[in-house]
N, C-alpha and C positions, 0 to 999 in steps of 0.2 A: 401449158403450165408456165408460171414466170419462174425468172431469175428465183426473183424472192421469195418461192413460195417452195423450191426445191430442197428439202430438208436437207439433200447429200452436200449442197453446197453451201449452206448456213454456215457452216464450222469447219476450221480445220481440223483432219487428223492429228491427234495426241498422243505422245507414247507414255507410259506408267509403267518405267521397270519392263519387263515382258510382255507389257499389255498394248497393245493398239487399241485404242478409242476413238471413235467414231460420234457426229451429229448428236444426240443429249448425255450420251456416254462420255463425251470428251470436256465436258461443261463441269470439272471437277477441279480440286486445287490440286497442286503439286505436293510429292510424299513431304519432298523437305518443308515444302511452304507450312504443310497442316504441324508436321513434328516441332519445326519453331516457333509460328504462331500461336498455337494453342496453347490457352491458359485456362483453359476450364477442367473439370473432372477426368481421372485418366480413362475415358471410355476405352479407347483405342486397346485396354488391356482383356475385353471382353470381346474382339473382334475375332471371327475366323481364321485371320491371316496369325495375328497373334498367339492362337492358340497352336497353330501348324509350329511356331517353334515353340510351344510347350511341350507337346507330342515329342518334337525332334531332340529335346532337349533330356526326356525323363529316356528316352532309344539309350542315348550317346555314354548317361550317366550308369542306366542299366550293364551296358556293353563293357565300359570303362571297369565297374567294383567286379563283374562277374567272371570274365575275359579270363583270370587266373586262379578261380578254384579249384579248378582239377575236373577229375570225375564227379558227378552230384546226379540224384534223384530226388525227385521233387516226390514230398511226400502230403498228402491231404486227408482234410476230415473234417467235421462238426467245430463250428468255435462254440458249440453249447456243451458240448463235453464236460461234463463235471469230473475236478481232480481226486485221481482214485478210484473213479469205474473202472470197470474192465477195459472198456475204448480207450481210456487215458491212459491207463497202463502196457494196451499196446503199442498205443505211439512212443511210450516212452522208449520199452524194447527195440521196436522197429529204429527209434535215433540212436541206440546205444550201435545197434549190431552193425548197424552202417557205418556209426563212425571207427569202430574196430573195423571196419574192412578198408580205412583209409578212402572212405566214400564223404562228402558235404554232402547235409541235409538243407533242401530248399524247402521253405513252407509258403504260407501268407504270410506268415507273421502272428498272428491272432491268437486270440484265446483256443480253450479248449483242447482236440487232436492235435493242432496246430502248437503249439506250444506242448503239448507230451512230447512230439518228434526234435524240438529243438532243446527242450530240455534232454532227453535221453544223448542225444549228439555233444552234448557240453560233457553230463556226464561220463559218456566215452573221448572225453579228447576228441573230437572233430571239430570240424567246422560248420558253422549253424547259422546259416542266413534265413531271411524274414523278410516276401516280398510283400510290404505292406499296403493299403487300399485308402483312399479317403471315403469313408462310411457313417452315418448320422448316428450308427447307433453298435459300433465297434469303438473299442478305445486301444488303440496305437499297436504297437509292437511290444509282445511280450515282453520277459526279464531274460530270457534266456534266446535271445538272439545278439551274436557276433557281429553281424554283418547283416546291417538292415537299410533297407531302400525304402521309400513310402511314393506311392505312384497317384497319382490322377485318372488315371485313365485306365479301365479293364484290359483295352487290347495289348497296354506295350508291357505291362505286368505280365500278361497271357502269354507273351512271346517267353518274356526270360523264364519262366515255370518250362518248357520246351525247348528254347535252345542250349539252356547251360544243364541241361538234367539228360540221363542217358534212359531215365524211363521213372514212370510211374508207381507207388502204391498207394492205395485211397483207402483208407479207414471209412466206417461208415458215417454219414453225412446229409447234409440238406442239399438245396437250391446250388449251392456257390458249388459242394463237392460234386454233385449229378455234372454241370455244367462245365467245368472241366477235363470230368471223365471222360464226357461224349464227345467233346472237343478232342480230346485226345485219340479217340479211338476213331475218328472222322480224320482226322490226318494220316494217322496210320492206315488207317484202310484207303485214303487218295494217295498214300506214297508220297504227303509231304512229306513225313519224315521217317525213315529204316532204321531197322533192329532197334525197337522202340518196345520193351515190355511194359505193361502194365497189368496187376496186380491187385487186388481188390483181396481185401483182409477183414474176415467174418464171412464166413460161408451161410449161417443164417439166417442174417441182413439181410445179403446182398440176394440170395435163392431166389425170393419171388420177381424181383426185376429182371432177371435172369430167364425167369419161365416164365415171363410175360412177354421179353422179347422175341422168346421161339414160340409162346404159342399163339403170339398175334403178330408180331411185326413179320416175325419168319413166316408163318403160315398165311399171310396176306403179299406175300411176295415185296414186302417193304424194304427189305436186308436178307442176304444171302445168310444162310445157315455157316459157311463159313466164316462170317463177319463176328460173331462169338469168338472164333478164335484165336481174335485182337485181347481178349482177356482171358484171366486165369481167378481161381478163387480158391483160396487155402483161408486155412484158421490160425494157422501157428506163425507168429511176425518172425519168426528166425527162417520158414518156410519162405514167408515171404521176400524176406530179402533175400535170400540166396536164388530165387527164381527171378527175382528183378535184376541181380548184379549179371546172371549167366544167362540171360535172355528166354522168355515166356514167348517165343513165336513156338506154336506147333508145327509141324512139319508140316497137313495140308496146307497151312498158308504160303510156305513159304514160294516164291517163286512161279507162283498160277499167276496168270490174267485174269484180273476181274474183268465182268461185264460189266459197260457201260450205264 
């Protein structure tokens, strides 16, 4: 083989910020050269790297408003709730009785459940934040959030519903509230996060998911029969919160080793 024909030798290595470049990888311009040459459309704001600090940015801003409310649970539900059902009217209670216990209520933000729980929290004096979503077919941040954040991105939303809340209640719900739940109840059963209640309000509702999961997920060996005991199910939201505030682990959980 020649000189010429040995692709390692064609090009010099190029460094990019943290990158080494190598033979057609290194055949690229320079960050500063593209940032001041370019005068065309701003592509560069639709790029990968670009978005890694949009991500980093909605973390920082999240961390920053949430850092100092105190105690909070993050409460969920239906943004199809119509004001004045019975569903609406629990969330309402569920935000009043919380924010009497000196508890912030965290939602999505949205219509429906989701706005019963921040309105009832206003009504009681609390404090009522609203993790908001960019959605084609939700409109914005209720009226009755305090404290509103609107995110891009499901996962870093996901996080501040979890790390700034000391547990769960979920009114009943669709798609967005299932996916939460389980989310929630997959952490606590991997021990990402302790003394984590969650709470599920409507015992009617919620009944046949319930005995669906023990009488196929449990009886197919998919989820341990104790994994149920990551949740609790009452009817009455003054029930509910006082189970969420003083903690819904049952005793067999407490303290077993799961199997792998």
């Amino acid at each position: 083989m020649s000189i010429s024909a040995d692709p390692a030798r064609n090009s010099q290595p190029r460094r990019k910020g943290p990158l080494e470049l190598r033979r057609k990888q290194a055949a690229v311009e320079m960050s500063d050269q593209h940032l001041l040459d370019t005068k065309g459309p701003g592509q560069f704001v639709h790029t990968d790297p670009w978005r890694v600090l949009r991500i980093q940015s909605e973390f920082v801003e999240g961390f920053g408003a949430l850092a100092d409310i105190g105690k909070a649970v993050s409460v969920f539900g239906s943004a199809r709730t119509k004001p004045g059902s019975p569903y609406y009217e629990m969330g309402v209670e569920v935000g009043r009785k919380l924010a009497e216990a000196g508890v912030a209520v965290i939602t999505g933000g949205g219509p429906g459940s989701m706005e019963a729980a921040n309105r009832g929290t206003v009504e009681g004096n609390g404090v009522s934040v609203g993790l908001g979503i960019e959605l084609p077919f939700e409109q914005g941040l209720n009226q009755w959030v305090d404290l509103g954040i609107n995110f891009r991105y499901f996962f870093a939303r996901k996080t501040m519903f979890v790390k700034y809340a000391q547990g769960f209640i979920v009114l009943p719900g669709g798609l967005g509230t299932l996916d939460e739940l389980f989310e929630a109840m997959v952490l606590v059963q991997t021990r990402k996060v302790t003394s984590f209640p969650i709470v599920l309000l409507g015992v009617e509702f919620w009944s046949p998911m319930i005995e669906w999961i023990r009488g196929t997920l449990v009886a197919e060996g998919m989820v341990s029969e104790k994994d149920l005991d990551l949740i609790q199910v009452v009817d009455d939201p003054g029930e509910a919160v006082d189970r969420v505030l003083h903690g819904a682990v049952t005793p067999s959980f407490k303290g077993e080793q799961r199997p792998e």
